[in-house]
TORBA-602305 format. One record per residue: residue in three letters; x, y, z of N, C-alpha, C, O, CB in turn. Coordinates in pm, whole numbers, padded with zeros to 5 digits, always signed. Each point is the difference from the previous one (the first is absolute). Glycine has a CB too. Layout:
// residues N
AlaXYZXYZXYZXYZXYZ...
***
This chain:
// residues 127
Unk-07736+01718-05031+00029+00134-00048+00148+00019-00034+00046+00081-00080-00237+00002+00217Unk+00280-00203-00040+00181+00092-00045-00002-00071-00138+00081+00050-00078+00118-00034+00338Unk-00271-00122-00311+00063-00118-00076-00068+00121-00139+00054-00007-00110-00063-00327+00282Unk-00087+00418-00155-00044+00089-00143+00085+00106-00001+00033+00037-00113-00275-00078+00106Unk+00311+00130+00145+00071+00042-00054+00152-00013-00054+00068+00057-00086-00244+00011+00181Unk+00191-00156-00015+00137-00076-00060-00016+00002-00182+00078+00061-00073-00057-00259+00325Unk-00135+00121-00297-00028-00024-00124+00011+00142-00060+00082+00027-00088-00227-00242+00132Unk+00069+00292+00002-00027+00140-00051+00169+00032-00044+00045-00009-00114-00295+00097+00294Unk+00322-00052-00064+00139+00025-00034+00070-00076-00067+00074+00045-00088-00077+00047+00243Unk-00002-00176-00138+00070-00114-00163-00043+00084-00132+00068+00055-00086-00128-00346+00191Unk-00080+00280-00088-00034+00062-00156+00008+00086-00059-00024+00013-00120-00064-00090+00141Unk+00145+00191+00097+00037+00149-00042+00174-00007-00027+00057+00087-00066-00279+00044+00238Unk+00291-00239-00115+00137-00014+00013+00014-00036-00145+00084+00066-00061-00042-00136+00320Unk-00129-00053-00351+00009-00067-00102-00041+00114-00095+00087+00005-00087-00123-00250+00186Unk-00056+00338-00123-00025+00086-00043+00091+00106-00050+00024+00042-00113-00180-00127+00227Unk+00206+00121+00021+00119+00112+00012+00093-00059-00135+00024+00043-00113-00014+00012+00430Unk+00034-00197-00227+00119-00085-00113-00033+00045-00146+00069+00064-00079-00052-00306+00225Unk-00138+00194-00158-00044-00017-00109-00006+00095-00078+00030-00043-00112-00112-00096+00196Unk+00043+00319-00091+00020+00088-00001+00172+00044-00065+00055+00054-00095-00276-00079+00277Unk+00247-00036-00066+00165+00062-00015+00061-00046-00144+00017+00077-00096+00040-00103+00375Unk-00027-00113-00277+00023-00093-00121-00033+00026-00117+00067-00038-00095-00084-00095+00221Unk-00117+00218-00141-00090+00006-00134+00069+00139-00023+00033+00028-00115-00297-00173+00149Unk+00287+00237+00071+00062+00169-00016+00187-00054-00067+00075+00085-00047-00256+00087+00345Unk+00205-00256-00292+00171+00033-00052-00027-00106-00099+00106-00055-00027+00084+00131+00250Unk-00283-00125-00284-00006-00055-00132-00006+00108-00067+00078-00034-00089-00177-00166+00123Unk+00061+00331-00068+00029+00091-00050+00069+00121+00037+00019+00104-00063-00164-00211-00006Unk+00176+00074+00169+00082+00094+00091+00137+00079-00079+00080-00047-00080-00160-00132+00290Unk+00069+00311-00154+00062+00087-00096+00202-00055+00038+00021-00075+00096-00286+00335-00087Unk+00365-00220-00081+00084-00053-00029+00127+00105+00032+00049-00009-00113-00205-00146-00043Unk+00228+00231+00213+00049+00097+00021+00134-00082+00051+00015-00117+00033-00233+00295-00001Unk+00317-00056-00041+00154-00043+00093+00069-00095-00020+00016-00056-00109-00092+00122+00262Unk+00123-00095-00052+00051-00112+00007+00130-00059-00096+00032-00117+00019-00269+00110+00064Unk+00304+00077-00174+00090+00002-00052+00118-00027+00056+00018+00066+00102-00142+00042-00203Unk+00226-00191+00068+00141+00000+00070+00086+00144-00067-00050+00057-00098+00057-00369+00122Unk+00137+00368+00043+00037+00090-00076+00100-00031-00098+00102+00066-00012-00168+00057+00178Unk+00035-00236-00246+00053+00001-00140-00093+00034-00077+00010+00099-00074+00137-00251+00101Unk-00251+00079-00023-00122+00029-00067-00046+00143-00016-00056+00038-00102+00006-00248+00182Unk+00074+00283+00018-00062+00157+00030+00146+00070-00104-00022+00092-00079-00132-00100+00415Unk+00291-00049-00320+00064+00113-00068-00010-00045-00124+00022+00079-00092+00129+00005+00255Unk-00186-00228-00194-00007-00049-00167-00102+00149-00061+00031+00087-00082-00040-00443+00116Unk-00094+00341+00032-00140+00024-00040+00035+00196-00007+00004+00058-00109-00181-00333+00262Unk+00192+00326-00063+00139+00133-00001+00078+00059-00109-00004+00122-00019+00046-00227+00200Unk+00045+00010-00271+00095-00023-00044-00146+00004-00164+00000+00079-00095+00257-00226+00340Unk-00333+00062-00226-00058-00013-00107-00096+00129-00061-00009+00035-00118+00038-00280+00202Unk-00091+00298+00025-00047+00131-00025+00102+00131-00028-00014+00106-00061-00168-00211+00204Unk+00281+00048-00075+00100+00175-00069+00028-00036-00171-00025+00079-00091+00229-00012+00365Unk-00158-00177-00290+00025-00012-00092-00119+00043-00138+00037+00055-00104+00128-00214+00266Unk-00273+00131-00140-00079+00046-00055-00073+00118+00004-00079+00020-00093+00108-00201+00091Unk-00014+00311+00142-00081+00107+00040+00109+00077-00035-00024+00108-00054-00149-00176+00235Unk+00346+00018-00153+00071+00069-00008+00044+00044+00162-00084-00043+00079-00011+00084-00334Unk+00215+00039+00328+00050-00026+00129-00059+00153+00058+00017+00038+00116+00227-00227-00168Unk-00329+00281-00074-00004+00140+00035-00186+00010+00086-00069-00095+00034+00285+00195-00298Unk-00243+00020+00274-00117-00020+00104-00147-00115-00069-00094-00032+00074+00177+00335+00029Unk-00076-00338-00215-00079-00072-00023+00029-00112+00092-00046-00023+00112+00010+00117-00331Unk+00112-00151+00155+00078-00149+00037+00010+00003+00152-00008-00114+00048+00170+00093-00270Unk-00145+00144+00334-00041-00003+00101-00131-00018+00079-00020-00031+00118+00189+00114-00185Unk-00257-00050-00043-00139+00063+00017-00084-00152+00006-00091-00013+00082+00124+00286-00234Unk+00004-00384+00060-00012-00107-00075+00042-00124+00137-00059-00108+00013+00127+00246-00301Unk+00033-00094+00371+00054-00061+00050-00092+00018+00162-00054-00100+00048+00290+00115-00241Unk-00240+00075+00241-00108+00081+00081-00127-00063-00025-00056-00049+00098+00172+00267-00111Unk-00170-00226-00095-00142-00048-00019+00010-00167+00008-00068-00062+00081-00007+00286-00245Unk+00155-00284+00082+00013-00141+00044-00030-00070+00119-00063-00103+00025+00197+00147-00155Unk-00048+00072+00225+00056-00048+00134-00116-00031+00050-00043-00111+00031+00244+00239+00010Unk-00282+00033-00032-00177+00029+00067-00086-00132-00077-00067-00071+00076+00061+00403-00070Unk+00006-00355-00107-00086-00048-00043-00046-00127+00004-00113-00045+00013+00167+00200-00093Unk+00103-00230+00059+00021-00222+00025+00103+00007+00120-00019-00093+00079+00028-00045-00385Unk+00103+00230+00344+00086-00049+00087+00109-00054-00067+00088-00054+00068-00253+00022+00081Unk+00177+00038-00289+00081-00051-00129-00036-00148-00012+00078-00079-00054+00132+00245+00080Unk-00299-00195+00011-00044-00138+00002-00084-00010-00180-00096+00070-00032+00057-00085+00375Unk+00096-00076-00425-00040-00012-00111-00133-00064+00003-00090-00004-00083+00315+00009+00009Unk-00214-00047+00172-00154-00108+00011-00117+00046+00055-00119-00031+00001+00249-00144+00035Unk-00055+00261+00012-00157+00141+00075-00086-00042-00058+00008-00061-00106+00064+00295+00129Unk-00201-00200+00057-00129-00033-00085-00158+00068+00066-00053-00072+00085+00202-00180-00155Unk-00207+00356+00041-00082+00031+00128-00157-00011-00079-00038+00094-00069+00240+00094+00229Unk-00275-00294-00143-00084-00053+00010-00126+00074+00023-00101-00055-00043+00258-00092+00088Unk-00170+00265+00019-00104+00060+00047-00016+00111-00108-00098+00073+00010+00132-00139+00244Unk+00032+00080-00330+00007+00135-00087-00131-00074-00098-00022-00113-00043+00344+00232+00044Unk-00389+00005-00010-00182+00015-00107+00073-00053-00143-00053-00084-00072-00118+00372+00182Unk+00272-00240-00133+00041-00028-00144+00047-00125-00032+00060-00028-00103-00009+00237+00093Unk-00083-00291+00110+00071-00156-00088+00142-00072+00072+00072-00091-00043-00148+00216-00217Unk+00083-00044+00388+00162-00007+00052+00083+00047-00041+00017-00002-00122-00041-00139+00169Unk+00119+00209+00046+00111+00068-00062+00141-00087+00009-00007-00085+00089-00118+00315-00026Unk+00224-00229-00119+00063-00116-00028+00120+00069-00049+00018+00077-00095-00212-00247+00048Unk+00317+00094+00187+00141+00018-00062+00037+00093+00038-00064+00059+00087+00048-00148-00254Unk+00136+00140+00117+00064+00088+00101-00021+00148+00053+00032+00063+00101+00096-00208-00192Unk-00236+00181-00092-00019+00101-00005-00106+00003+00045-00042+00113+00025+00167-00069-00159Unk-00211-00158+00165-00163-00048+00005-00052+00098-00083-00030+00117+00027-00002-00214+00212Unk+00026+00042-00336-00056+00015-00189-00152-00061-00013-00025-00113-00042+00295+00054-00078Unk-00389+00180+00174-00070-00075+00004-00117-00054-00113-00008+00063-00105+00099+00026+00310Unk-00181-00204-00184-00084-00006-00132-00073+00079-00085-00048-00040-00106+00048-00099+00203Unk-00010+00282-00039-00034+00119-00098+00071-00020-00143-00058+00030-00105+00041+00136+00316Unk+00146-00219-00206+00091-00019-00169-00059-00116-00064-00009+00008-00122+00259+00068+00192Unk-00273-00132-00040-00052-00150-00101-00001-00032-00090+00028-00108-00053-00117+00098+00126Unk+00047+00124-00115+00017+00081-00158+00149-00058-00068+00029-00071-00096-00164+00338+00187Unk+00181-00222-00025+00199+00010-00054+00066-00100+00066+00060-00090-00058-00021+00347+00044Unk-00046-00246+00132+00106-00045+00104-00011-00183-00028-00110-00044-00034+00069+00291+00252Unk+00131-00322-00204-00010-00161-00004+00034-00022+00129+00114+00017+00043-00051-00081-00277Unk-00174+00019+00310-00024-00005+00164+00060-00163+00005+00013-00048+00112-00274+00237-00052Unk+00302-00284-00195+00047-00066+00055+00186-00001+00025+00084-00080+00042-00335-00010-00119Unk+00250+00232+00022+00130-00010+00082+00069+00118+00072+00111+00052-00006-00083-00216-00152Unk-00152+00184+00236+00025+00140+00111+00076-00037+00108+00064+00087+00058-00280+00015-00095Unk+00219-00198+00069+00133-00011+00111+00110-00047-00042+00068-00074+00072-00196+00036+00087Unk+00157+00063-00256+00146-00041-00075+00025+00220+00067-00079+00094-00016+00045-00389-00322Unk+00159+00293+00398+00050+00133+00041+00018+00102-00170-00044+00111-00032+00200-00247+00303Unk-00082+00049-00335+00041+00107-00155-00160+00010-00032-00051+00110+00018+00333-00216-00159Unk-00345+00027+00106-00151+00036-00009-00041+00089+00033-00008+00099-00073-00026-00247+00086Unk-00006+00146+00102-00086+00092+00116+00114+00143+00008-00042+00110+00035-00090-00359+00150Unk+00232+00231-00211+00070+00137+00004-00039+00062-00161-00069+00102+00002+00299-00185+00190Unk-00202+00045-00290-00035+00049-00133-00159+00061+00029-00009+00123-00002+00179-00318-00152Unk-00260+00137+00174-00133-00005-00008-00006+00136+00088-00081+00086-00035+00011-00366+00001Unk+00144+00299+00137-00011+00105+00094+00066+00131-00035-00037+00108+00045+00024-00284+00111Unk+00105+00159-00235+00079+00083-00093-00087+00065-00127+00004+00111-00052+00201-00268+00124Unk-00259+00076-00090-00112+00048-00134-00103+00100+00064-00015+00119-00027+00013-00368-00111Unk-00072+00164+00240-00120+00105+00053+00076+00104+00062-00049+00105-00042-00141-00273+00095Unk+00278+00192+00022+00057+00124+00072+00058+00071-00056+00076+00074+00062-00064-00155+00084Unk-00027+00093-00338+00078+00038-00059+00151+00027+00020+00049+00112+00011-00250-00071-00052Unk+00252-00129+00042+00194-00027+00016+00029+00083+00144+00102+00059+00034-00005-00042-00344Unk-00216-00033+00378+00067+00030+00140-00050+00188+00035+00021+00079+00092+00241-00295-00149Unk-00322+00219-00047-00084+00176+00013-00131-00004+00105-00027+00083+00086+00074-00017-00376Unk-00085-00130+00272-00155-00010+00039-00022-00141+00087-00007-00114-00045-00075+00251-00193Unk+00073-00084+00401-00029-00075+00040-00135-00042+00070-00004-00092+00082+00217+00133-00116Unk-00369+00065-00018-00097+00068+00084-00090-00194-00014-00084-00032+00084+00079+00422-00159Unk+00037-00471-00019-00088-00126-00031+00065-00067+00161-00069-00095+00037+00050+00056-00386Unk+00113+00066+00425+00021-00059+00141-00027-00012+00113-00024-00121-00005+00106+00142-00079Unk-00099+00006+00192-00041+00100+00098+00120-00054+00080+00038+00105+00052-00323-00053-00063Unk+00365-00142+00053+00092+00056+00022+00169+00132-00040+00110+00035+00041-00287-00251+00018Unk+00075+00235-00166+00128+00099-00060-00047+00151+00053+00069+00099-00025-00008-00253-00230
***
């Protein structure tokens, strides 16, 4: 009897493993930025939102949204993943060139367009 459950617990241990490994092959992508990267990425949105409450607003939503992490990526979203800083998600497909949503000037333009230049931020939910 110990030698089945011994076995038993191996197989739930290998399982578990197994489980885990397969969850961060798509595993969502957040943070983790050094702070050059965070003021590059900063620096890149004023310049384009402008330094007044948009460009604040822009900067605020970034933060909530990747962590200024260009590579963000959240996997679970119905629409296709949301992606990048602004996580821009596959609802655009239409327009957007998803192969270069984690380029930061990218994903900031693209985010600039839909939020109309920083007016409208209701397509977010962190805004």
């Amino acid at each position: 009897m110990e030698g089945q459950g011994t076995l038993r617990l191996i197989t739930i241990i290998a399982a578990t493993i197994t489980l885990a490994f397969a969850a961060t092959a798509n595993a969502d992508n957040y943070g983790g930025v050094n702070h050059t990267t965070k003021q590059r990425v900063i620096n890149m949105i004023y310049a384009k939102f402008g330094k007044g409450w948009q460009g604040q607003k822009a900067v605020r939503v970034a933060a909530c949204e990747s962590g200024f992490n260009p590579r963000a990526a959240n996997w679970r979203d119905a629409n296709g993943g949301s992606h990048g800083l602004f996580q821009i998600n596959g609802a655009h497909r239409g327009w957007v060139n998803f192969n270069r949503i984690y380029n930061p000037a990218y994903n900031i333009n693209v985010a600039y367009r839909l939020s109309r230049g920083g007016n409208s931020w209701s397509a977010w939910s962190c805004a």
